[in-house]
N, C-alpha and C positions, 0 to 999 in steps of 0.2 A: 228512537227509530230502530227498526229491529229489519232483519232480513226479507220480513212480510210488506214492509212500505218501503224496502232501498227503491223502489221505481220513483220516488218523491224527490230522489238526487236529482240537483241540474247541476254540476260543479264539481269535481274532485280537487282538491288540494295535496299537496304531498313537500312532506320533511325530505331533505334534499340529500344529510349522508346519514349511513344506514339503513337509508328506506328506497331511494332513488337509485345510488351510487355506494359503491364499496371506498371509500375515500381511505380507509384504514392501513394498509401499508403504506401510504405516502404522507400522512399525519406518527406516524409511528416512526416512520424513517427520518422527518425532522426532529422527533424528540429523542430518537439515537443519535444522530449528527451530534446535536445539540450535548448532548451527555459526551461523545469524545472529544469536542470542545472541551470540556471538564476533565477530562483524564478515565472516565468510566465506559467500562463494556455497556454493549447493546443489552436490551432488555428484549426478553421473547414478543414477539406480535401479539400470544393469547392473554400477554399480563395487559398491553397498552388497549387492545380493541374493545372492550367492552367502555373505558372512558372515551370514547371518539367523539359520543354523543355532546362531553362536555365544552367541544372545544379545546381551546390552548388552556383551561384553568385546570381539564381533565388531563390535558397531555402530561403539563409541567407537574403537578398535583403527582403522578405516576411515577415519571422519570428523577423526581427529583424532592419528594414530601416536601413541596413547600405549598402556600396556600395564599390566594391574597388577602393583603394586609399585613403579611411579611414582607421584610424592608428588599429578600432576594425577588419576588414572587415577580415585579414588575420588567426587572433587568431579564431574566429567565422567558418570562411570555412575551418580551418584545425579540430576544434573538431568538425562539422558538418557531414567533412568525416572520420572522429573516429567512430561516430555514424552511418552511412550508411555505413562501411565496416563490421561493426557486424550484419548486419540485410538484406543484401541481399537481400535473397529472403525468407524471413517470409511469406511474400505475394505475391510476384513479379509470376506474368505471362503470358503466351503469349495473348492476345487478342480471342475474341471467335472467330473463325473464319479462323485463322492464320495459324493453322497446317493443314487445311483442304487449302486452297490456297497455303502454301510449297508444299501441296505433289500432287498437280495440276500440278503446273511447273518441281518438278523431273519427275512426269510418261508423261509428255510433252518436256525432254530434254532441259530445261531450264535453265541454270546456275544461280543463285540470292546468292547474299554474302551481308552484315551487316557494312556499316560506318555512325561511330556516332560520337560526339566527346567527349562523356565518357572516361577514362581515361581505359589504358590496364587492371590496376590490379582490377578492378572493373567489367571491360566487361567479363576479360576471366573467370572469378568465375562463372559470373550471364549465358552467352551460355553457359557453360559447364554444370551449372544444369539445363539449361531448353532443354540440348541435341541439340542444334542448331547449335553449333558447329560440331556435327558430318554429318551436311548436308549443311551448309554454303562453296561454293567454297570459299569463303575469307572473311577475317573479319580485318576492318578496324577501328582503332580509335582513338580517341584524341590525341593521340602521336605515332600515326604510323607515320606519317610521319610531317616534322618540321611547316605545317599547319595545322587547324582545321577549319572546315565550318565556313563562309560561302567561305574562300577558295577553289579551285575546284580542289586543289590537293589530298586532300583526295580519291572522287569519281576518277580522273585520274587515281590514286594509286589500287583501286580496278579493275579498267576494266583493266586494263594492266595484273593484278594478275588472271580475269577470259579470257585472251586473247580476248576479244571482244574490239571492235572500240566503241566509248564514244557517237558517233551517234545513235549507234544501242542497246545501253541502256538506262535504264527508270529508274529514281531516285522515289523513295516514301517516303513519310514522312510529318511532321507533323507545320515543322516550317518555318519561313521565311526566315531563313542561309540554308535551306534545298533547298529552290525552287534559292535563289541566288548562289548557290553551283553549282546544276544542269546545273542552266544557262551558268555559266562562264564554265564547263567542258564543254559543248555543247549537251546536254543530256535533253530526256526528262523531265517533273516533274509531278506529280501525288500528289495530296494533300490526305492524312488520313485524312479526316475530324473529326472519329472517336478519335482523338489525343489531345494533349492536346493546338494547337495553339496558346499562348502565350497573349498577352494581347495588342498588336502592332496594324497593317494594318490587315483588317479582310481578310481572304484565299481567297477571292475572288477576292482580288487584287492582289496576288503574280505573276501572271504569269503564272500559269500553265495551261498544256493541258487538267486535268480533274481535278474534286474533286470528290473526292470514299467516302461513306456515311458506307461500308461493306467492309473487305476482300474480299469478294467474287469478289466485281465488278471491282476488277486487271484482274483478270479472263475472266469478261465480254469485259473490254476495249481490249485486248490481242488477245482475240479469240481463248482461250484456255478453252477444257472440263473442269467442273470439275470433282473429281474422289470419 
């Protein structure tokens, strides 16, 4: 699908942090907690942000080289999420740009829902206070269902839940289990550049049909007003 047939979208789907949501100082801030727990200084924002994409495997991995399968790795990722279930959203919020591109696609009759593989009790706290829940046709995640990206059950799992066919939706997001994700559902992919892309194959290799620099240029690709 290229920019010439994006009119063939019924459905946008979107990766929830780095793509939706800056979640990155408040995942950053539990894994400096977590480290003066230990007796260690904070580590700067720009070393911890680009693993955010990984989760607690990327936080701990960062603050602390351990990796799982190491005997520390489990004790570290469970007080890790002690500390980021207390702190939410101290900071957490949508991206500049974000709510003005949601509300693009609602007054364009667009359906867009939310699969990430953050785990439920952590997603349904952070949409429900940044209200995206209340305009999400569906919200997908980490243990929705018995895979997690780069899996393409996840993304399968949400277009079935927006009744649209897996063709005629566009995955966005920020990492490279996002754009292998896409692929194997058979679905577009859109790179947030704006994200935190990890530290792997630079976005330019992943495969996808565009990279967006802006919210806004979902918009552009689409050929959808904005409002």
């Amino acid at each position: 699908m290229s920019a010439g047939t994006a009119a063939a979208v019924r459905g946008v789907l979107f990766d929830l942090d780095g793509t939706l949501i800056d979640s990155a100082p408040d995942l950053a801030g539990a894994a400096n907690r977590l480290r003066a727990d230990h007796g260690l200084e904070p580590l700067p924002l720009e070393m911890l942000r680009p693993m955010v994409g990984s989760g607690a495997r990327g936080m701990v991995g960062v603050a602390f080289g351990v990796v799982p399968g190491e005997a520390q790795f489990e004790p570290l990722r469970d007080a890790f999420l002690a500390h980021y279930d207390a702190m939410l959203l101290e900071t957490t919020s949508a991206f500049a740009g974000v709510d003005e591109m949601l509300s693009a696609l609602d007054a364009a009759g667009i359906p867009w829902g939310i699969v990430t593989n953050k785990a439920t009790r952590f997603t349904s706290k952070i949409v429900a206070g940044l209200k995206l829940d209340e305009r999400a046709a569906v919200v997908v995640c980490g243990d929705t269902t018995p895979h997690a990206k780069p899996h393409p059950e996840p993304l399968l799992h949400a277009a079935r839940a927006m009744a649209v066919a897996p063709e005629a939706v566009v995955y966005v997001g920020d990492d490279l289990r996002d754009a292998q994700a896409a692929r194997a559902a058979g679905m577009a992919m859109l790179v947030a550049t704006w994200g935190y892309l990890g530290l792997g194959e630079p976005a330019h290799s992943w495969g996808a049909h565009a990279l967006l620099d802006a919210p806004g240029q979902l918009l552009d690709w689409l050929g959808v007003p904005s409002v």
